[in-house]
C-alpha positions as CSV (number, residue, x, y, z in Angstrom):
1,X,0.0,0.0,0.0
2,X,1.8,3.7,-1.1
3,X,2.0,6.5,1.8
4,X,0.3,9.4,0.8
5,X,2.5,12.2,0.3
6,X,1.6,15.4,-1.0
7,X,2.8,16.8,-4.8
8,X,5.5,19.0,-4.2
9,X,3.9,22.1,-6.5
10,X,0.9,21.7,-4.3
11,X,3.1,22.0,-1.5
12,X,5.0,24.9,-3.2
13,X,2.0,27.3,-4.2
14,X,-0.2,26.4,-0.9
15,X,0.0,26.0,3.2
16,X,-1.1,23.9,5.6
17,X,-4.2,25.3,7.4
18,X,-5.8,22.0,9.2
19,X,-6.2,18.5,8.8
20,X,-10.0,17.4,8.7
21,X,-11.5,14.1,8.4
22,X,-10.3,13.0,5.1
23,X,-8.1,15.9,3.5
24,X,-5.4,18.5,4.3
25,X,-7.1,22.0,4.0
26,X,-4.5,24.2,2.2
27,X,-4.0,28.2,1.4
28,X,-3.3,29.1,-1.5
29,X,-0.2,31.4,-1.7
30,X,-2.1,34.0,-3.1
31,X,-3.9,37.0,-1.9
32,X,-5.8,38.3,-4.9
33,X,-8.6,36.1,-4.3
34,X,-9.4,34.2,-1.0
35,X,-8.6,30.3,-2.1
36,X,-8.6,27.3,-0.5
37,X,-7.5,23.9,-1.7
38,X,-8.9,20.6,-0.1
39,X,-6.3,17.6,-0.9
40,X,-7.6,13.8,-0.2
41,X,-4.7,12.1,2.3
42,X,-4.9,9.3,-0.6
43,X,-2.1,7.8,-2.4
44,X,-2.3,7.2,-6.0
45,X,-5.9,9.0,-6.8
46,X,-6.1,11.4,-9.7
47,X,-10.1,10.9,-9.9
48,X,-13.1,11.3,-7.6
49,X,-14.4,8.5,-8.6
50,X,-11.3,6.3,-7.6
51,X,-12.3,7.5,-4.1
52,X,-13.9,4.8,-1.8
53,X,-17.6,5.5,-1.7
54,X,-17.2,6.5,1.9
55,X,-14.3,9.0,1.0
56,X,-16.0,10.6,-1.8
57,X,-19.2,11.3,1.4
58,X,-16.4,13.0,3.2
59,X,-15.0,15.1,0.6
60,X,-18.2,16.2,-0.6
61,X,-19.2,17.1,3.3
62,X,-15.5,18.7,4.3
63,X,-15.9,20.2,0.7
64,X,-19.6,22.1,1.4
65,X,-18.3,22.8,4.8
66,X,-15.3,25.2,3.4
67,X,-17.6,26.2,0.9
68,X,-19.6,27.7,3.6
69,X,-17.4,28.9,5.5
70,X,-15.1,30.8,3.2
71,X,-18.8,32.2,1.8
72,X,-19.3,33.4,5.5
73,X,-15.6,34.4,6.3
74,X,-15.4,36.7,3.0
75,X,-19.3,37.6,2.5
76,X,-18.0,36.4,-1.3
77,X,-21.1,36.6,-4.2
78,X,-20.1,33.1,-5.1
79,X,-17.8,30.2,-4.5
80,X,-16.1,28.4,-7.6
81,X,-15.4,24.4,-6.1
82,X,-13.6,22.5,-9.1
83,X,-11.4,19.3,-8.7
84,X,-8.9,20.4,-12.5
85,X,-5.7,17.9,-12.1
86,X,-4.7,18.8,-15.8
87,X,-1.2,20.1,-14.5
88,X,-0.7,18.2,-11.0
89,X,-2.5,15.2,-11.3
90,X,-3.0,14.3,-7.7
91,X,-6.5,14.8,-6.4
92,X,-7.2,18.3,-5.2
93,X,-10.3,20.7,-4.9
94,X,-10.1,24.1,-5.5
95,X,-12.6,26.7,-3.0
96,X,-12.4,30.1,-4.0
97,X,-14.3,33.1,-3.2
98,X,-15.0,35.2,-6.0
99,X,-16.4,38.6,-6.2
100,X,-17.2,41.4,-8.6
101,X,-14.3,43.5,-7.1
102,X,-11.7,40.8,-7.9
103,X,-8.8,40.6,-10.9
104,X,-10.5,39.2,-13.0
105,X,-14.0,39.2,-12.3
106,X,-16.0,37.1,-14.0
107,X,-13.2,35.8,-15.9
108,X,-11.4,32.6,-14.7
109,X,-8.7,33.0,-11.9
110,X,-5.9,30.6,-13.6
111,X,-3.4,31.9,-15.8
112,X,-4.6,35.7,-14.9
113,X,-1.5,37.4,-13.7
114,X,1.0,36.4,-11.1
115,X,0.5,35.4,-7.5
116,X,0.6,38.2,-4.8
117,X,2.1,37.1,-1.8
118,X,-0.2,37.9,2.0
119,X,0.9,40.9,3.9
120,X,0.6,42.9,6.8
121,X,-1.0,40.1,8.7
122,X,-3.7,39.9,6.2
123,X,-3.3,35.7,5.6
124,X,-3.6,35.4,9.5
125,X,-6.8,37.6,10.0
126,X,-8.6,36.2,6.9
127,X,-7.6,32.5,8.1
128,X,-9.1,33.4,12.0
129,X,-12.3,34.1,10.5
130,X,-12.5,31.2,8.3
131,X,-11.9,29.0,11.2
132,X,-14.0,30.5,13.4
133,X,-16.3,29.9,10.5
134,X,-15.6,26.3,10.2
C-alpha cells in the first residue's frame, strides 16, 4: 500500500491550514482572491471517482463545509469548487471566493497574472475568520 505524500507544486504554491477528516485543507499562496484547496490524504488517486464510496461522502461534506465557511468568512457573491488535475494530477479541490471587485472578475482565476504574496498580517486575520467559520 503507497503512503500518501503530498505533490510538491501543491506544497509549493499552498500552506497547511488543518487537517479534517479526510483531507489536508490548504491556502493558497495567493492574496488576490481568498482560495482554499482541499487535498484527499490518498495515495495514487487522480479521480473522484477512484475514491472509496465513503471517502467521496467525506470530501463532498468537508468540501460544502469550506464552501460555507469561506462564503461566511469573506461575504463572497459566489464560490467556484472544481477538482482540474490537468497540471498536477493528484487529487485536489479548489474553494475560491470570487467577487465582482476581484482581478479578473467574472473571468477565470488561472493563468490571470501572477501570485501576490499575503501581507501585513492579512493571511492570519482572513484565516481566523474562516476557522472560526468552520
Amino acid at each position: 500500500m503507497m503512503q500518501f505524500a503530498l505533490d510538491e507544486r501543491l506544497e509549493r504554491d499552498s500552506e497547511l491550514v488543518t487537517v479534517l477528516g479526510l483531507c489536508q485543507l490548504r491556502l493558497m499562496k495567493d492574496s488576490r482572491w481568498p482560495w482554499l484547496m482541499l487535498v484527499p490524504q490518498r495515495a495514487g488517486v487522480s479521480e473522484i471517482f477512484e475514491l472509496t464510496p465513503l471517502d467521496q461522502t467525506l470530501l463532498t461534506f468537508e468540501t460544502n463545509a469550506v464552501a460555507a465557511a469561506l462564503k461566511t468568512a469573506t461575504g463572497a457573491r459566489k464560490i467556484n469548487v472544481g477538482a482540474l488535475g490537468n497540471i498536477v494530477p493528484q487529487l485536489h479541490v479548489h474553494i475560491v471566493a470570487r467577487m465582482e471587485a476581484d482581478p479578473n472578475w467574472p473571468g477565470p482565476i488561472w493563468g490571470h497574472g501572477s501570485a501576490e504574496p499575503y501581507r501585513d498580517g492579512a493571511e492570519q486575520d482572513f484565516l481566523k475568520k474562516l476557522i472560526e467559520a468552520l
